[in-house]
C-alpha distance (Angstrom), angle and dihedral (degrees) to the residues before:
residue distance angle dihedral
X1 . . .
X2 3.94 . .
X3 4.34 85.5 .
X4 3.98 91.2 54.9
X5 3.55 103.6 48.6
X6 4.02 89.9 41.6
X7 3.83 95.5 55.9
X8 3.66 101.5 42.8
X9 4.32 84.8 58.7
X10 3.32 85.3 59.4
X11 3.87 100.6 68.7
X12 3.67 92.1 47.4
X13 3.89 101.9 63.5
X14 3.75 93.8 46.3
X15 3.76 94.0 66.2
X16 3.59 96.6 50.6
X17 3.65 91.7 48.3
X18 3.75 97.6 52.8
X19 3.53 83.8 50.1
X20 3.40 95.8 60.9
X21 4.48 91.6 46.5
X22 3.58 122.7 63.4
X23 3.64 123.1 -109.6
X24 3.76 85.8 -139.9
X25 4.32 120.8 82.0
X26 3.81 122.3 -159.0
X27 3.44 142.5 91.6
X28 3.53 98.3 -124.3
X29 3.92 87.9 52.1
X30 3.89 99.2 45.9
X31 4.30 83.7 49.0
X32 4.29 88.7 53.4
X33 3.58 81.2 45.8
X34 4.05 88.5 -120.0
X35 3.29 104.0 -54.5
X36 3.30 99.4 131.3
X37 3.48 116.3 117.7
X38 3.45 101.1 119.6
X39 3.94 104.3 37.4
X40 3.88 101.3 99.8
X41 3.52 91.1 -162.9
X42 3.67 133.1 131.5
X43 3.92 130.6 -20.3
X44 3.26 103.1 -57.7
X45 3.39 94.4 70.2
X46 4.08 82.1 76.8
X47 4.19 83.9 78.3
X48 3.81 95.9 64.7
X49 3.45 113.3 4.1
X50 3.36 116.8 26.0
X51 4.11 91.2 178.5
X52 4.04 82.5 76.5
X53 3.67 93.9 75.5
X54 3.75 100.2 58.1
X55 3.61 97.6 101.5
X56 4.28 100.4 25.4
X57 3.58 114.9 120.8
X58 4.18 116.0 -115.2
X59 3.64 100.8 -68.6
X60 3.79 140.5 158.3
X61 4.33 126.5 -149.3
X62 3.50 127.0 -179.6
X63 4.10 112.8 176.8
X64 4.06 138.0 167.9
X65 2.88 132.0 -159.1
X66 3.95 140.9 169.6
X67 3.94 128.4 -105.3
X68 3.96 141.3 -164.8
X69 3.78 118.4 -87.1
X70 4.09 138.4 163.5
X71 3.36 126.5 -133.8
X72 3.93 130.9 -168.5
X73 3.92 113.2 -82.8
X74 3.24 118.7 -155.8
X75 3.98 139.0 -147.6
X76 3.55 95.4 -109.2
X77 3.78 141.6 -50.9
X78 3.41 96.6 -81.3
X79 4.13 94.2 46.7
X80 3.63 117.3 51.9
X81 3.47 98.2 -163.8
X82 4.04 108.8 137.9
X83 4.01 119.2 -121.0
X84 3.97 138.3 165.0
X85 3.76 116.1 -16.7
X86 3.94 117.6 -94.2
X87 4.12 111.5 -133.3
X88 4.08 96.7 -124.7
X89 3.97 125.6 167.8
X90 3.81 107.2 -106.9
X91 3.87 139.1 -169.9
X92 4.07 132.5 -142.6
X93 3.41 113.6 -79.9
X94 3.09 106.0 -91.0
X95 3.75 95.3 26.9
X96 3.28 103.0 -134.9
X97 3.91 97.5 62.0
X98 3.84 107.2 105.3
X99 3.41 121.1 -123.0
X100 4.19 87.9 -130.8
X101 4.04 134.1 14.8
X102 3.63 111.8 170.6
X103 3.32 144.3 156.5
X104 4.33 133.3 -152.7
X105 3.58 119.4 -168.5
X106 3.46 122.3 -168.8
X107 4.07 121.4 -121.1
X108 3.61 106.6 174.5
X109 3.99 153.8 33.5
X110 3.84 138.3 -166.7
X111 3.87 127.5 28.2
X112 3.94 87.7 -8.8
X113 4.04 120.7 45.5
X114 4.02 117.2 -172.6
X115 3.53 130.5 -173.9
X116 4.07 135.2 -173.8
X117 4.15 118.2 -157.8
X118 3.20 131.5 179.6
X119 3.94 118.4 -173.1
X120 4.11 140.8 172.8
X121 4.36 108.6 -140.6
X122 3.38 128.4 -177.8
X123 3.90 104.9 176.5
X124 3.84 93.8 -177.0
X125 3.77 153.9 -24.6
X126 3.90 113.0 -111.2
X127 4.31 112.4 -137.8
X128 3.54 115.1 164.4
X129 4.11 146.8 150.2
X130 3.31 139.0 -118.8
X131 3.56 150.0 -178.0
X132 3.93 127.1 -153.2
X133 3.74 122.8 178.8
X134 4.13 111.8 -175.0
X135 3.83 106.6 -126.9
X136 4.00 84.8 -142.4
X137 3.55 97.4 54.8
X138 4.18 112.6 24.9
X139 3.85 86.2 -172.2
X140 4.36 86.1 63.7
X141 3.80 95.2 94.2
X142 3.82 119.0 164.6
X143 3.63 129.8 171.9
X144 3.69 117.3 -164.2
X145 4.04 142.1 -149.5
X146 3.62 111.0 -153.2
X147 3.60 118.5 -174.9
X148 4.19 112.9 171.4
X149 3.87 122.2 170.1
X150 3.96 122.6 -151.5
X151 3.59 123.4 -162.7
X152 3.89 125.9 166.6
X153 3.90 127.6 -170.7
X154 3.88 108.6 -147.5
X155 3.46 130.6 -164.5
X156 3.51 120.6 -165.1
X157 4.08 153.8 178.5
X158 3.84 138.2 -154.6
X159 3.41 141.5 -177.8
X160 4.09 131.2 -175.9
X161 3.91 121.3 -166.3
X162 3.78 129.0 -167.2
X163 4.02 108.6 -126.0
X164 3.39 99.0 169.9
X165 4.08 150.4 25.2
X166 3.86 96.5 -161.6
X167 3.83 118.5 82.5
X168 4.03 102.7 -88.2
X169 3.40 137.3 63.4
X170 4.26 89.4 9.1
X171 3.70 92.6 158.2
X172 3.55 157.9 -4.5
X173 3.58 136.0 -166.3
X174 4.06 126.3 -162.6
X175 4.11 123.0 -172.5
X176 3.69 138.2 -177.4
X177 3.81 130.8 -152.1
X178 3.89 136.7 -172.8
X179 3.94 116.9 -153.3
X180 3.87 124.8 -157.1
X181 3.80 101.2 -163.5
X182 3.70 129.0 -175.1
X183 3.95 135.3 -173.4
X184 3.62 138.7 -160.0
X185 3.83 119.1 -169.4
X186 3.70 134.4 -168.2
X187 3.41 137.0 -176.5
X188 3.93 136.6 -171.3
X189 4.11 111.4 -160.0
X190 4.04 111.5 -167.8
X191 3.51 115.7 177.1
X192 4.12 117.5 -142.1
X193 3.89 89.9 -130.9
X194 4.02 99.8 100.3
X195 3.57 113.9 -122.1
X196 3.97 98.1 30.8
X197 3.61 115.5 125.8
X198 4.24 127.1 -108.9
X199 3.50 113.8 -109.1
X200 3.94 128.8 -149.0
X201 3.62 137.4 -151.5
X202 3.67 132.3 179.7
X203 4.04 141.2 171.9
X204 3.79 150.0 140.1
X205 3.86 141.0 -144.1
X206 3.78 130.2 169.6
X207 3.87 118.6 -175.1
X208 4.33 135.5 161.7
X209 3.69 127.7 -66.9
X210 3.78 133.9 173.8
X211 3.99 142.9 -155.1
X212 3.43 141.6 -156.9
X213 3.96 141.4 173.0
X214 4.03 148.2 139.8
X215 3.56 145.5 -132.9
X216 3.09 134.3 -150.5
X217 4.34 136.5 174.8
X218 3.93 93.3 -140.3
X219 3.95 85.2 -166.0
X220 3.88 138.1 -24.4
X221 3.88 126.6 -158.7
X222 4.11 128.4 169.2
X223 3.72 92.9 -79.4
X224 3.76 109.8 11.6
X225 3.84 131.4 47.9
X226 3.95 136.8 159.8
X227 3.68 133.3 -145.4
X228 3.64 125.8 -163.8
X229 4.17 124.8 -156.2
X230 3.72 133.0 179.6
X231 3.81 126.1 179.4
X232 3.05 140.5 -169.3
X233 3.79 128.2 -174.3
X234 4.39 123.6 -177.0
X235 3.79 120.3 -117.3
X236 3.97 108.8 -118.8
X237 3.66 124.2 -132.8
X238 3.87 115.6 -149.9
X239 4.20 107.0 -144.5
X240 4.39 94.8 -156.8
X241 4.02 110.2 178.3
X242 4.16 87.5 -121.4
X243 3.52 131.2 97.1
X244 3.43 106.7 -92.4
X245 3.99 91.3 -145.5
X246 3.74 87.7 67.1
X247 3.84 103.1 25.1
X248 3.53 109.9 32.7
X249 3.63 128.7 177.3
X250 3.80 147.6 -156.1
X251 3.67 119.7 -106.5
X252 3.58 116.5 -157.0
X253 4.30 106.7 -110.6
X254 3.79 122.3 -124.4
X255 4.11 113.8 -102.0
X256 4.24 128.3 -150.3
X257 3.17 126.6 -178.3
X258 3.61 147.5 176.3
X259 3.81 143.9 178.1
X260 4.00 155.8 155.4
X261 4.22 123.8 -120.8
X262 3.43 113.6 -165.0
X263 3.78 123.5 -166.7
X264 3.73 122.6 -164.1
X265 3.85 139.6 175.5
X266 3.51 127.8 41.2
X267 3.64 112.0 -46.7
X268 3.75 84.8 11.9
X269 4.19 98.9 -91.7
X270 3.72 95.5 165.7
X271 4.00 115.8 57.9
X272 3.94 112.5 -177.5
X273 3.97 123.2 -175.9
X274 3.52 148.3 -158.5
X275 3.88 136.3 -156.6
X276 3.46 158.7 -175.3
X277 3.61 130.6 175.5
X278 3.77 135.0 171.2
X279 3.84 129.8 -168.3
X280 3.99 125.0 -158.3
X281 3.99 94.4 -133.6
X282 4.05 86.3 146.9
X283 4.06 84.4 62.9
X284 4.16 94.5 48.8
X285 3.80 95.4 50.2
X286 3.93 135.4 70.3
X287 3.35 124.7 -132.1
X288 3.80 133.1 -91.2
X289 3.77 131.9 -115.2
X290 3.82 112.6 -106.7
X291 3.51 114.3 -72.0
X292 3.86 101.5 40.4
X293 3.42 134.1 78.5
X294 3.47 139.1 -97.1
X295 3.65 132.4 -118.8
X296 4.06 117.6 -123.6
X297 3.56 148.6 -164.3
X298 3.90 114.3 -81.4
X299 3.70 129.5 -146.2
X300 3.73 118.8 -155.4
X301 4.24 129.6 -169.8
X302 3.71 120.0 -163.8
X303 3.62 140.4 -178.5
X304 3.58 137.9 -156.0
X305 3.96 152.3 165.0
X306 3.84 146.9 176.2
X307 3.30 142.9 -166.6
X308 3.88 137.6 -146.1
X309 3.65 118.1 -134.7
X310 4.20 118.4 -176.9
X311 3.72 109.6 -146.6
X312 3.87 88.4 176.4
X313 3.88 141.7 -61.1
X314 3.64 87.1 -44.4
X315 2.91 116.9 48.5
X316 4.15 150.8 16.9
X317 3.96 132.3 -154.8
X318 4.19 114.5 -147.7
X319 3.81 111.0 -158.0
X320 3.62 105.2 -162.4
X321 4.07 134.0 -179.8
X322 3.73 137.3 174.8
X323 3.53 145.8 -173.8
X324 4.18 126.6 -154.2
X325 3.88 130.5 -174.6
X326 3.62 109.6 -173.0
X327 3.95 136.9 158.4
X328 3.47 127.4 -106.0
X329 4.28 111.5 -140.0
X330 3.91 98.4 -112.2
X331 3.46 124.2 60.5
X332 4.11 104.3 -145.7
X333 3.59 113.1 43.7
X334 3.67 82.2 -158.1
X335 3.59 92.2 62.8
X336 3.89 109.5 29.6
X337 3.28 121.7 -168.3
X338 4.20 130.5 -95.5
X339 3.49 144.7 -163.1
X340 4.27 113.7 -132.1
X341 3.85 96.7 -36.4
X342 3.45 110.7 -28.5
X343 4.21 108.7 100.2
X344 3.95 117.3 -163.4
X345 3.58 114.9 -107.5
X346 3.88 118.8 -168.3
X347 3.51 136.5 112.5
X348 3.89 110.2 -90.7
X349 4.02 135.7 -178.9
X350 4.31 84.8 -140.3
X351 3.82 142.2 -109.9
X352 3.91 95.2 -22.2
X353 3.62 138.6 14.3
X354 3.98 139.4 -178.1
X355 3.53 124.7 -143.1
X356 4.05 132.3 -168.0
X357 3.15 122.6 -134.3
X358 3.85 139.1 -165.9
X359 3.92 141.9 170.8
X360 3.64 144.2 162.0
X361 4.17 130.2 -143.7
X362 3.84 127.2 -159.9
X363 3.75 114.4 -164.2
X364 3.58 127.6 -179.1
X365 4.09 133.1 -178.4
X366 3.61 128.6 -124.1
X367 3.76 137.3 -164.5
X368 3.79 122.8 -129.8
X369 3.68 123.2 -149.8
X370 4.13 92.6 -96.1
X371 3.59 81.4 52.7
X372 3.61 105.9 -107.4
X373 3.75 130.6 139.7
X374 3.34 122.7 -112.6
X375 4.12 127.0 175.6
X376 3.95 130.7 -126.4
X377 4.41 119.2 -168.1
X378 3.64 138.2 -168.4
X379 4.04 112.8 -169.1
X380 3.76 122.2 -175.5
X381 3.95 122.5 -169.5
X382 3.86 132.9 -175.4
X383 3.71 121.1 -176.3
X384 3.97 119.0 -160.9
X385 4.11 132.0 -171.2
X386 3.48 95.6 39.7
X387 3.78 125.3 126.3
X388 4.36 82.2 -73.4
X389 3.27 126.5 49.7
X390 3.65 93.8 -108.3
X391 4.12 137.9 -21.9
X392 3.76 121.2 -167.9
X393 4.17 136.5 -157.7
X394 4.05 135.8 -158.2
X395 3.41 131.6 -164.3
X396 4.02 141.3 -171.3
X397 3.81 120.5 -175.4
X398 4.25 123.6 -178.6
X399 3.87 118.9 -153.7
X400 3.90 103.1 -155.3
X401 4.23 100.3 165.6
């Protein structure tokens, strides 16, 4: 019965570890601490809402960035007998995969703009612990290293059109996506009974996803204007040829999302946001024997803003910060949550936490050899408070039309 116990822990540490990543990659992003649902700007807008690339000029990103994992602790130096999971800063396995590499190429001009993207994410790497103790035999006592890697390939399409020449209600753009993601899992199972052998487990999966989202310019004056963005990405159910009693899996959880941009000044320097997003963790997750808890859906609120310096002709510096609340999916973190028998063991700051987030971007201008100018960026994020001490993100994008 070792096999059972073993692969139902695994399904329980990688919902609380998503919950503690964001869905959404980019430097820019992580620095406006995710609110950034209704800034239409740049490639990485591809991830979430793919309607924000209808009017971006042809332009590649690629960014990475770390992520929150657990590792094993241990009873001391001298006994290497695995406990509660550590919170640790991690990196994508192998490090030097970015977390986003995408490309937007511009399809269309005048009263309607179009855009096709295609882009590789990998938001995070799941690690967690867990404990499972067989009701039959108390003296059954596994903890478990899970370590499960998502990565999706979307393809998506967007389209903006003009409705109006008076100040509200200009435009609004709408864009579809289609996501092949695949998943590897592994898991490590070491019993505390000295002298009992490590156990390994390993599989894949890949299956079909979708996304969908607007936005919209609410109104837009000389020196103030405001966006509005909604998103909404599918939850994606992995079909493995196991038994899902004794090898269960994560499924990744549906997303929404929604948010205000406001731009203000002349020539808009200052951008401030605002946003909600909710993610359907209750729907991803089975549920526990009697006696534990459950997980649930989480609700997060973020804010963010940046500002527009001009150095010279050349080039511009963005200063950016940001500020999220967001829910964790258990409610004690004395109690975490489990799914059948197998209880979540790692070291957690509780039921919500806030994080603070900052980031810089240096952007210069080119000319090409018609003489047109073209713009180059380099954005650098570092978010601190959250569940690690600190977890950072950079990011290169290329305009080349």
């Amino acid at each position: 019965m070792i096999r059972a116990p073993c692969a139902v822990v695994a399904l329980l540490g990688f919902a609380s570890s998503a919950a503690a990543q964001d869905f959404q990659v980019g430097s820019r992003a992580k620095a406006m601490r995710r609110s950034y649902t209704a800034l239409g700007e740049g490639p990485l807008a591809i991830s979430i809402k793919p309607a924000g690339t209808a009017t971006q000029n042809s332009q590649f990103a690629i960014t990475y960035q770390s992520f929150t994992q657990y590792e094993f602790g241990f009873l001391s130096d001298a006994i290497s007998l695995p406990t509660r999971g550590d919170a640790e800063q991690g990196l994508l396995d192998p490090p030097i995969s970015p977390s986003f590499a995408g490309v937007v190429v511009r399809m269309g001009e005048g009263d309607v703009d179009m855009a096709a993207s295609i882009a590789y994410i990998r938001p995070f790497q799941i690690k967690y612990v867990y404990d499972f103790t067989d009701p039959s035999d108390p003296n059954e006592d596994l903890i478990t290293q899970t370590d499960q890697q998502f990565s999706r390939i979307r393809v998506a399409y967007g389209a903006s059109v003009h409705l109006s020449d008076s100040s509200f209600f200009k435009t609004v753009a709408l864009g579809v996506a289609v996501d092949f993601v695949y998943t590897h899992y592994k898991e490590i199972d070491q019993s505390p009974v000295v002298g009992r052998d490590t156990q390994t487990f390993e599989d894949s999966e890949s299956s079909i996803g979708y996304g969908a989202g607007l936005l919209m310019t609410a109104y837009e004056g000389d020196v103030f204007r405001v966006d509005f963005g909604a998103a909404y990405n599918s939850g994606v159910k992995f079909h493995f040829d196991l038994d899902p009693i004794i090898y269960p899996v994560w499924d990744w959880p549906a997303l929404a999302s929604g948010g205000f941009a406001f731009y203000i000044g002349e020539g808009y320097p200052l951008r401030v946001t605002l946003d909600t997003q909710w993610i359907g963790w209750a729907h991803a997750v089975g549920q526990p024997d009697p006696g534990f808890d459950h997980f649930r859906n989480t609700y997060s609120f973020s804010a963010g803003a940046e500002y527009r310096f001009k150095l010279s002709e050349k080039y511009r510096l963005f200063a950016r910060a940001g500020f999220k609340s967001y829910d964790t999916p258990w409610k004690d973190r004395n109690n975490l949550p489990a799914v059948g028998a197998s209880q979540l063991v790692i070291e957690t700051k509780g039921d919500r936490v806030e994080i603070l987030t900052l980031g810089l971007g240096f952007y210069w201008t080119r000319k090409t050899w018609e003489g047109e100018t073209r713009t180059n960026g380099l954005d650098f994020a570092v978010e601190l408070f959250g569940e690690t001490q600190y977890l950072f993100g950079i990011g290169f994008t290329y305009q080349f039309d």
